[in-house]
Each structure stands twice: as C-alpha cells, then as structure tokens.
The first five atom37 places (N, CA, C, CB, O) and aatype in JSON, in Angstrom:
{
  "aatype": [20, 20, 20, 20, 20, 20, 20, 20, 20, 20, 20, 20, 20, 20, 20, 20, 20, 20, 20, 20, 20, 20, 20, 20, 20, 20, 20, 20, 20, 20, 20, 20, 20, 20, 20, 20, 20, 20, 20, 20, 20, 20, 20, 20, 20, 20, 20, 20, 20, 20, 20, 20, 20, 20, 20, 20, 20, 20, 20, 20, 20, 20, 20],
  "atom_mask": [
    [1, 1, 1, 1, 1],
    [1, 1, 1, 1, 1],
    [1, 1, 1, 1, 1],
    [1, 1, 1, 1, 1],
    [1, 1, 1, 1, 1],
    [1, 1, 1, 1, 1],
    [1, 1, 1, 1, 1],
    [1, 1, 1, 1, 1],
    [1, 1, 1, 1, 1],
    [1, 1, 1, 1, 1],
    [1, 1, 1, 1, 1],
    [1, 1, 1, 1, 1],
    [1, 1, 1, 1, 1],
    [1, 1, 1, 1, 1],
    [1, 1, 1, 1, 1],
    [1, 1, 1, 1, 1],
    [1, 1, 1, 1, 1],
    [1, 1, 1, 1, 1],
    [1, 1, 1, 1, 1],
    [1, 1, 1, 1, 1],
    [1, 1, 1, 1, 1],
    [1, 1, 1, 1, 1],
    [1, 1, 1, 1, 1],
    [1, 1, 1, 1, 1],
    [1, 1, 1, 1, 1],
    [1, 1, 1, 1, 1],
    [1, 1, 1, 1, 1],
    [1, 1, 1, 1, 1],
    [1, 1, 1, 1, 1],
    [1, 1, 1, 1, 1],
    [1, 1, 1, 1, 1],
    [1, 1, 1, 1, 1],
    [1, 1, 1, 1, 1],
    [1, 1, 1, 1, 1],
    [1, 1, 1, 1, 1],
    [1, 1, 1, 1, 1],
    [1, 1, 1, 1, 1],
    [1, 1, 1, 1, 1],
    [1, 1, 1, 1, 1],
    [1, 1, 1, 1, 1],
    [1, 1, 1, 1, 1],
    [1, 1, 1, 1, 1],
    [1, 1, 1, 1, 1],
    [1, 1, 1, 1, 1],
    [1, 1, 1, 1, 1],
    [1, 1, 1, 1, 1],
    [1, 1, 1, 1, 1],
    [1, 1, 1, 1, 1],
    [1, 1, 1, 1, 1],
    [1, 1, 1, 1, 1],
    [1, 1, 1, 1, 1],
    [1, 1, 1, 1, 1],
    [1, 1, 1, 1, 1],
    [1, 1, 1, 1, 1],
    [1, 1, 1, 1, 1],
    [1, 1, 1, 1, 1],
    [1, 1, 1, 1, 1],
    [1, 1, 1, 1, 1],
    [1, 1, 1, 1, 1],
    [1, 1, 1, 1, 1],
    [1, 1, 1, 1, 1],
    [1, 1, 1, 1, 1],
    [1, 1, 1, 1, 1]
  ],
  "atom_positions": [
    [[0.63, 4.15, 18.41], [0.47, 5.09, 17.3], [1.29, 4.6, 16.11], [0.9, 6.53, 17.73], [2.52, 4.53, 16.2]],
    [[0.48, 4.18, 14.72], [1.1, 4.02, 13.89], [2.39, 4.91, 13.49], [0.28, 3.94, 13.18], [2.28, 6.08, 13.87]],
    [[3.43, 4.65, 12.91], [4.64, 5.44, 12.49], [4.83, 5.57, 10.84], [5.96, 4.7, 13.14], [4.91, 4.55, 10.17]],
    [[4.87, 6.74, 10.29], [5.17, 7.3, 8.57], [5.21, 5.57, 8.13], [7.19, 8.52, 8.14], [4.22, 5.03, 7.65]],
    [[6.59, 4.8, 8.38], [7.07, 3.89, 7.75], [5.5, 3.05, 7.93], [8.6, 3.31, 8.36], [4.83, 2.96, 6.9]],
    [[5.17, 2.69, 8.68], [4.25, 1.35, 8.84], [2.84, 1.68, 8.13], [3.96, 0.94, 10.59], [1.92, 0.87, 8.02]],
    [[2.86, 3.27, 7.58], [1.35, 3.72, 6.66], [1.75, 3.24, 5.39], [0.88, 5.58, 6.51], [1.15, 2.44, 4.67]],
    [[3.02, 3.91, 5.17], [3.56, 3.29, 3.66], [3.59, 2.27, 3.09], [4.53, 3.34, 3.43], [3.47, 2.08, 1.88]],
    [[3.85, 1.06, 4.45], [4.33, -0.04, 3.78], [2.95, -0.9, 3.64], [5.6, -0.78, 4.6], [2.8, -1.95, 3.02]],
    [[1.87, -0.08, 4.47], [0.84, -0.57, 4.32], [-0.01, -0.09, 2.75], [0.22, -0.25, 5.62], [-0.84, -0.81, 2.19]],
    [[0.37, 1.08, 2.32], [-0.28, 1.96, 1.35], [0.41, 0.85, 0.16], [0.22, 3.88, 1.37], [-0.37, 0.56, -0.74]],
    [[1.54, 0.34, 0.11], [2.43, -0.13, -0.87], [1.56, -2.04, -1.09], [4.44, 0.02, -0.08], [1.25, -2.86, -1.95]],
    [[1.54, -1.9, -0.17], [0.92, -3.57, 0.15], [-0.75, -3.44, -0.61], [0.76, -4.0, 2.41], [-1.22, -4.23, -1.42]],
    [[-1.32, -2.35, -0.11], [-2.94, -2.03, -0.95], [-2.64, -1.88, -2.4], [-3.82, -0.42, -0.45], [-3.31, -2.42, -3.28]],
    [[-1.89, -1.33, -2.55], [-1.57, -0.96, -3.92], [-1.28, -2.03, -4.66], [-0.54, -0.08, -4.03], [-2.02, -2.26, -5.62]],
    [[-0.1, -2.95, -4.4], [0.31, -4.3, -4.93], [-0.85, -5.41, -5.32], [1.21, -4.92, -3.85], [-0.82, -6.24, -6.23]],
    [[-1.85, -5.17, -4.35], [-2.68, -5.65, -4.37], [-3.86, -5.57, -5.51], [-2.83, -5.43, -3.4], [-4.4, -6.44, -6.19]],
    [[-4.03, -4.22, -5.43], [-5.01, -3.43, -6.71], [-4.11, -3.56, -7.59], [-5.56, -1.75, -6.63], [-4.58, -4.13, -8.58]],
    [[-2.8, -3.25, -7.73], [-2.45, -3.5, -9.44], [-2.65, -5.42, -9.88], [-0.3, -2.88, -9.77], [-2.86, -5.71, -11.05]],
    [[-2.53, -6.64, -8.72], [-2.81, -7.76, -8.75], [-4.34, -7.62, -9.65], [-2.73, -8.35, -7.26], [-4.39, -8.05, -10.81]],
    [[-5.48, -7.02, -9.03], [-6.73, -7.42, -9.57], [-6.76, -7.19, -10.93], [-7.83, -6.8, -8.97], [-7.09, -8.03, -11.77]],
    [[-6.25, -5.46, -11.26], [-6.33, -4.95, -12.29], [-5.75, -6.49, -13.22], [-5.49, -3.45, -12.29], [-6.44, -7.27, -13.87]],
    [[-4.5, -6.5, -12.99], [-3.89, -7.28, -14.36], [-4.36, -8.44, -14.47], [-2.42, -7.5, -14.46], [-4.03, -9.08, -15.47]],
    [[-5.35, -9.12, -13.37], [-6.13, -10.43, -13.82], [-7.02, -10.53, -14.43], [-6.54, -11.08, -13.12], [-7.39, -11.53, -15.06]],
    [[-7.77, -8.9, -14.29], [-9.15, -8.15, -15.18], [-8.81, -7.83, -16.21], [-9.83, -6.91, -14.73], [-9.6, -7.29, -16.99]],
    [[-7.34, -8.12, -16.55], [-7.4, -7.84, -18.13], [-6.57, -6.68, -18.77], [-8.86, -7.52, -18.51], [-6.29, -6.55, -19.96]],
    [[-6.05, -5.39, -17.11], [-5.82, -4.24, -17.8], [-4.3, -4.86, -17.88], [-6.21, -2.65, -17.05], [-3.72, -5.68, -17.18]],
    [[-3.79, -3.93, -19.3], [-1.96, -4.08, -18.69], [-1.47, -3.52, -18.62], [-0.98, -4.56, -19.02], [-1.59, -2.29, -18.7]],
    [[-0.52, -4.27, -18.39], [0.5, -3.44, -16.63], [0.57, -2.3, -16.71], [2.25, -3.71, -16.22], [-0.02, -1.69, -15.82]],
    [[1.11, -1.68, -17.48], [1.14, -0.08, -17.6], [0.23, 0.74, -17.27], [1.29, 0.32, -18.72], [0.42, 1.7, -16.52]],
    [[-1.06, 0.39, -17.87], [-2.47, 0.95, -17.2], [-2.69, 0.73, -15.8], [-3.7, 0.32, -17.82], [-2.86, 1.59, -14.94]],
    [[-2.65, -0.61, -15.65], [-2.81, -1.4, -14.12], [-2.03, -0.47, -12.91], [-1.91, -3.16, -14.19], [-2.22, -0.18, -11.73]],
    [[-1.24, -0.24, -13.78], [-0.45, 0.15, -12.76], [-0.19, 1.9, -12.13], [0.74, -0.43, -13.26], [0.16, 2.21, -10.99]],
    [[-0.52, 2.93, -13.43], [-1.58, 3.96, -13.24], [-2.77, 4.02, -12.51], [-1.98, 4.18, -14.19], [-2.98, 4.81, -11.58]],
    [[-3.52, 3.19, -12.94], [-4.83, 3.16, -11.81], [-4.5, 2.46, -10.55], [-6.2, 2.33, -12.39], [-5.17, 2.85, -9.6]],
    [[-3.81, 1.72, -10.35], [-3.57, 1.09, -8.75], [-3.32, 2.11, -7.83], [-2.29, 0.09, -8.57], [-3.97, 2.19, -6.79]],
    [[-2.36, 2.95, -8.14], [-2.22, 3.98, -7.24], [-3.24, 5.55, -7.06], [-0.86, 4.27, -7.57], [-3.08, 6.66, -6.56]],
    [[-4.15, 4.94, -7.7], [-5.34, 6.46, -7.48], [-6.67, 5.65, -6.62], [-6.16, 7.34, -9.54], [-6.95, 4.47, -6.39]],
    [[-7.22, 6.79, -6.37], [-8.49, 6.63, -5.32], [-9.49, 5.39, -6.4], [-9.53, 8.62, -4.97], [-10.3, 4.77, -5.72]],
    [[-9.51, 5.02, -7.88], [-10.81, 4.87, -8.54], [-11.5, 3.71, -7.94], [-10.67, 4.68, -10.07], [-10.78, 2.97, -7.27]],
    [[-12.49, 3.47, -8.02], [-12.93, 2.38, -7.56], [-12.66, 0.79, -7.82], [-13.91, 2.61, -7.75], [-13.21, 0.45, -8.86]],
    [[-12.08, -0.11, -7.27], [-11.57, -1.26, -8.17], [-12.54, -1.98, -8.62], [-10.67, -2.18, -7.58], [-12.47, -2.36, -9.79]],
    [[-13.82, -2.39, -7.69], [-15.2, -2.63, -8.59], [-15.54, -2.56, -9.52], [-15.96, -2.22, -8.5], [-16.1, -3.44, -10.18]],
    [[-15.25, -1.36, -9.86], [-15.6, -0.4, -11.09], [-14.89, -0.75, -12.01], [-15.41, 1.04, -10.97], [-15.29, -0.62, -13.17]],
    [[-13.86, -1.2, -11.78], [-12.95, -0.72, -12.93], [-12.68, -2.29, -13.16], [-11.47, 0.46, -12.56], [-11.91, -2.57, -14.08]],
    [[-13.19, -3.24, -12.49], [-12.89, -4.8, -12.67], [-14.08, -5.14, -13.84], [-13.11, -5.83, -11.01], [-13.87, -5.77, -14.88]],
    [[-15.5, -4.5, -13.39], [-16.53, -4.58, -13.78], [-16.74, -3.78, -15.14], [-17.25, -4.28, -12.78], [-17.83, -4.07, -15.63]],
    [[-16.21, -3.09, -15.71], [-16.36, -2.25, -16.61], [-15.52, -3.29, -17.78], [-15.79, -0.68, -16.17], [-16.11, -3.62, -18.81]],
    [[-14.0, -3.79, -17.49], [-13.28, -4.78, -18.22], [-14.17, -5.86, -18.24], [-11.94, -5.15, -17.65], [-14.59, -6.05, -19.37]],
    [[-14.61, -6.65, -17.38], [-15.73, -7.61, -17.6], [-16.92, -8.23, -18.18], [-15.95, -7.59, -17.15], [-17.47, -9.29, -18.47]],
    [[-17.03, -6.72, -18.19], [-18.37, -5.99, -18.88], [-18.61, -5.83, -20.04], [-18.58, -4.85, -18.62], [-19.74, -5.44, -20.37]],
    [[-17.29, -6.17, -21.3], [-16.81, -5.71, -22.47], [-16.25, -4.42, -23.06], [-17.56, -5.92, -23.03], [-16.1, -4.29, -24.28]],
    [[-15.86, -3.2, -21.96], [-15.45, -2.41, -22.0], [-13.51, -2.86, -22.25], [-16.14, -1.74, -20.89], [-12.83, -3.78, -21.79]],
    [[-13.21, -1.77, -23.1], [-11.38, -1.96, -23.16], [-11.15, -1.38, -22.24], [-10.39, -1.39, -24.32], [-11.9, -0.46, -21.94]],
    [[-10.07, -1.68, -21.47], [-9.32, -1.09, -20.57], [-8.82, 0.26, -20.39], [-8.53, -1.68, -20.57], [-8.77, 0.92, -19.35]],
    [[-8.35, 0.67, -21.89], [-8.09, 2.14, -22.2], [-9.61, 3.09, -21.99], [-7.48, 2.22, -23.94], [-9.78, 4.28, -21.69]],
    [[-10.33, 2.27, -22.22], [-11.53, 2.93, -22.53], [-11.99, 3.33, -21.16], [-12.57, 2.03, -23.34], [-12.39, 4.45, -20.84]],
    [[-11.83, 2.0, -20.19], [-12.62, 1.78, -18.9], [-11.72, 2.8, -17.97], [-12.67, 0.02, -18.31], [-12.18, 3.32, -16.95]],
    [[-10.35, 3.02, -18.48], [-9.6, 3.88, -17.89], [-9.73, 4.88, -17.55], [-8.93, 4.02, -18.25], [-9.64, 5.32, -16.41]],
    [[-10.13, 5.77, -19.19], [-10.6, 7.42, -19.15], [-11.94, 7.42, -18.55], [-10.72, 8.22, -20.75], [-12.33, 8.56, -18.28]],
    [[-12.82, 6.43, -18.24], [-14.04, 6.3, -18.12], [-13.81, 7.23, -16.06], [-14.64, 4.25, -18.51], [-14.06, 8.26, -15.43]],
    [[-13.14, 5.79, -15.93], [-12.85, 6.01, -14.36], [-12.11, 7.39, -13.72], [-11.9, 4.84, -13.96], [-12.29, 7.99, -12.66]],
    [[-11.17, 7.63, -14.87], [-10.41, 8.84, -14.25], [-10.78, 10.1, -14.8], [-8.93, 8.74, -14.44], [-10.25, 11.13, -14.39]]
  ]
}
C-alpha cells in the first residue's frame, strides 16, 4: 500500500515534469508554473502555444 509521502513525491515529480513541457512551449515560468499544478490538459495547452496562441491568452483559455 502506497504511503501519503510516496503520492507526494510522486505528485511533485508529475508536476516538475509539466512545468518542464510548459516552459519549452514557450509559457514563462510564472505561468508555467500556475498551470503545472492544476488538472488542465498539457496537450492543450502545448498545442494552443504552438498554435500561435500567447500563453496568457492560452492560459485563461484553459482555466
């Protein structure tokens, strides 16, 4: 049975990860790092910066 500590450090590791994509897609950090820690879709939100959407824009879009 997983234990509190070993969800977290896993939740922290997903997260590190999604704020990684975000800031290669363009958003910064500050944003990146707002959206890393919510449910939005990272697809979405890679694809929308890609797409020619601003980040601020693709932000309110998503949330």
């Amino acid at each position: 049975m997983p234990t509190i500590e070993t969800d977290q450090d896993e939740r922290s590791k997903v997260e590190s990860w999604r704020l990684h994509v975000l800031v290669e897609a363009g958003y910064p950090l500050e944003l990146a790092e707002s959206l890393a820690g919510t449910e939005v879709d990272l697809h979405e939100a890679v694809d929308l910066v890609e797409g020619g959407c601003s980040p601020e824009v693709a932000s309110r879009i998503l949330l």
